[in-house]
C-alpha positions in Angstrom: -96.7 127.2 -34.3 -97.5 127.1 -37.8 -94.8 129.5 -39.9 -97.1 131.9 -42.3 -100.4 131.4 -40.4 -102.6 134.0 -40.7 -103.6 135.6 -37.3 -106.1 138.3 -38.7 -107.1 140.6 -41.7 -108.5 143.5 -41.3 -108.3 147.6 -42.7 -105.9 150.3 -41.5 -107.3 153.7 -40.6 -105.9 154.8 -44.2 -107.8 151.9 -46.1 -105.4 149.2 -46.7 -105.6 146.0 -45.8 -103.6 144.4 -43.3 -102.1 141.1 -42.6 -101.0 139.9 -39.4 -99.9 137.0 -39.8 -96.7 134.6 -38.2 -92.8 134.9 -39.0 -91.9 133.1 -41.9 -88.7 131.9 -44.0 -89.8 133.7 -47.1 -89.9 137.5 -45.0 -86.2 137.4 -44.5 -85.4 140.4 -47.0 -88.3 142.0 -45.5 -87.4 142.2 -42.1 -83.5 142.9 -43.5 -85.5 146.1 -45.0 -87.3 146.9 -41.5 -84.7 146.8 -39.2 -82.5 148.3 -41.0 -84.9 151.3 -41.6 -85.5 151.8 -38.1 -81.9 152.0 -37.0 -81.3 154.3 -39.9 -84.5 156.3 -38.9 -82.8 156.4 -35.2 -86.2 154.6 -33.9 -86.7 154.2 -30.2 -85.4 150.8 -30.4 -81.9 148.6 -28.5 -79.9 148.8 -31.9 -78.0 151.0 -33.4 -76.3 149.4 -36.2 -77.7 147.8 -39.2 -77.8 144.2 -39.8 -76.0 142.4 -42.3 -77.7 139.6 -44.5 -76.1 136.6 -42.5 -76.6 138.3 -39.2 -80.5 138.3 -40.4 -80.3 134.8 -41.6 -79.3 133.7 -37.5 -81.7 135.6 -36.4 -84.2 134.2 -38.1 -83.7 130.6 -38.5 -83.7 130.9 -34.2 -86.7 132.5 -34.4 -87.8 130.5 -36.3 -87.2 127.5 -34.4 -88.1 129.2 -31.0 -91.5 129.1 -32.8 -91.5 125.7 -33.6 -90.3 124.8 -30.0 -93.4 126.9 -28.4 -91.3 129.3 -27.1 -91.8 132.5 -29.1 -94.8 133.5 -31.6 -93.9 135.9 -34.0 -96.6 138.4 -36.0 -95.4 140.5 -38.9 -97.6 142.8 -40.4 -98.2 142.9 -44.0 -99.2 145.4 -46.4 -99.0 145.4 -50.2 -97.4 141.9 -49.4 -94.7 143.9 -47.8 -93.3 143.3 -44.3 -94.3 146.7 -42.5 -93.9 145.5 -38.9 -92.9 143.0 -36.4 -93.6 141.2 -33.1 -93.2 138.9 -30.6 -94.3 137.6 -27.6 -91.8 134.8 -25.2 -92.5 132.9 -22.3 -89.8 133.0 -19.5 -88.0 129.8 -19.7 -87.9 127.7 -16.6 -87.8 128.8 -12.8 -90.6 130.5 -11.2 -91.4 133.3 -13.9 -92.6 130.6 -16.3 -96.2 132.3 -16.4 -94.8 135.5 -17.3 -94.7 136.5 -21.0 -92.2 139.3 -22.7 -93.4 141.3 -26.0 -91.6 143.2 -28.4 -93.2 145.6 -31.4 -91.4 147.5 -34.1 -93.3 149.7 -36.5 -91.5 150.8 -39.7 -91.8 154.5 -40.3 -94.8 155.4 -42.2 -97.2 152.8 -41.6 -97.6 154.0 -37.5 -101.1 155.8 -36.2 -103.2 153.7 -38.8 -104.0 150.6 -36.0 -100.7 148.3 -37.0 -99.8 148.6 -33.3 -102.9 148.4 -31.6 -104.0 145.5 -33.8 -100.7 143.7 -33.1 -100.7 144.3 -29.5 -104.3 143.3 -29.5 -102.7 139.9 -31.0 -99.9 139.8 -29.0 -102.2 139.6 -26.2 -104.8 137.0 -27.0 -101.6 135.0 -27.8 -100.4 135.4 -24.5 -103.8 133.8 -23.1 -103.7 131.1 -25.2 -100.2 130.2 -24.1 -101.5 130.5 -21.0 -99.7 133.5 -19.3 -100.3 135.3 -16.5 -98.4 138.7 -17.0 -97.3 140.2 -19.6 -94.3 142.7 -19.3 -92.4 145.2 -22.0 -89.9 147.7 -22.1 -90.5 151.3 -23.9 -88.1 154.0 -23.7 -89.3 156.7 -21.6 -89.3 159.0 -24.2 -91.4 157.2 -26.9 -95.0 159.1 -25.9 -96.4 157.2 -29.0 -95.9 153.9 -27.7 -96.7 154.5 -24.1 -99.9 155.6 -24.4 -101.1 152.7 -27.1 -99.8 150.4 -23.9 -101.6 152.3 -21.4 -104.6 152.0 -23.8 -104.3 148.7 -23.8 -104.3 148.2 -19.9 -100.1 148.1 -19.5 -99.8 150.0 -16.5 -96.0 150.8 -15.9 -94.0 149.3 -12.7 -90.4 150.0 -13.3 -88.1 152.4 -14.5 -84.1 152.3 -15.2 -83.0 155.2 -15.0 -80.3 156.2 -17.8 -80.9 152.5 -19.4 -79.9 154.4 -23.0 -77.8 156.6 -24.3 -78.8 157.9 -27.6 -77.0 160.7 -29.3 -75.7 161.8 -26.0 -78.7 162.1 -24.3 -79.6 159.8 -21.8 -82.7 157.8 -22.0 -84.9 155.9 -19.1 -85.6 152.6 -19.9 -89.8 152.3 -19.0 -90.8 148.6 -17.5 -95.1 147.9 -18.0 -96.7 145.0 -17.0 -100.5 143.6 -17.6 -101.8 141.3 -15.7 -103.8 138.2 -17.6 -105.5 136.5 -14.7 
């Protein structure tokens, strides 16, 4: 998988253009910046502490090489040649599941409900056909309305929950499992 590849171009709902395009080495203060903004924001997302530079750097350079291996693709989407999103989508390693793939979207605040997400789900998606997968599954927590409907849109139909998967700020959060099926 080609680092920096363009996947698609195309116009936000607000007018700017768009880039999704794959992970590469040169977004590393970028997605320092995103991350970081959506713990600070208190985002519907696993962490809850910010990352430091070298904990980027590990995190990247695996992804990175996940991508080179097949494993993992990795879109960012870019505006103003800045990083304003991420993705991913993995194939299950080994064992039975092998067909299944798992995706991942974060959003940083600001740039949501202008088509980022859709159009990066949209790519997540076709990836997953071209890697050949069968099902794709995610996990959303229950309270993120935003997110679940662009996933129901989209055909994700859900067929899990965990109860009390999260607790954020003291409150206790279910933990949403969707699936779509490829075939």
């Amino acid at each position: 998988m080609q680092a920096g590849k363009v996947v698609r171009r195309f116009s936000a709902k607000d007018g700017r253009e768009v880039i999704l395009r794959r992970l590469r080495w040169e977004d590393l203060d970028d997605c320092i910046e995103l991350i970081n903004s959506l713990v600070a924001e208190g985002a519907n997302i696993a962490k809850n502490e910010k990352v430091t530079r070298e904990e980027e750097i590990e995190w990247l350079a695996g992804a990175l090489s996940r991508m080179e291996r097949g494993e993992e693709v990795y879109i960012t989407a870019e505006i103003d040649g800045k990083v304003v999103g991420n993705s991913e989508i993995g194939r299950r390693l080994g064992g039975y599941d092998k067909h299944v793939g798992t995706i991942g979207i974060a959003i940083k605040k600001g740039f949501r409900d202008i088509g980022v997400g859709t159009e990066m789900m949209n790519a997540l998606i076709k990836q997953g056909r071209e890697m050949s997968l069968k099902v794709l599954t995610l996990t959303a927590f229950a309270n993120n309305k935003r997110a679940i409907h662009l996933y129901q849109k989209l055909g994700f139909q859900k067929t899990g929950q965990i109860p009390k998967k999260f607790c954020k700020r003291g409150k206790y959060i279910d933990e949403l499992i969707m699936t779509l099926i490829l075939a």
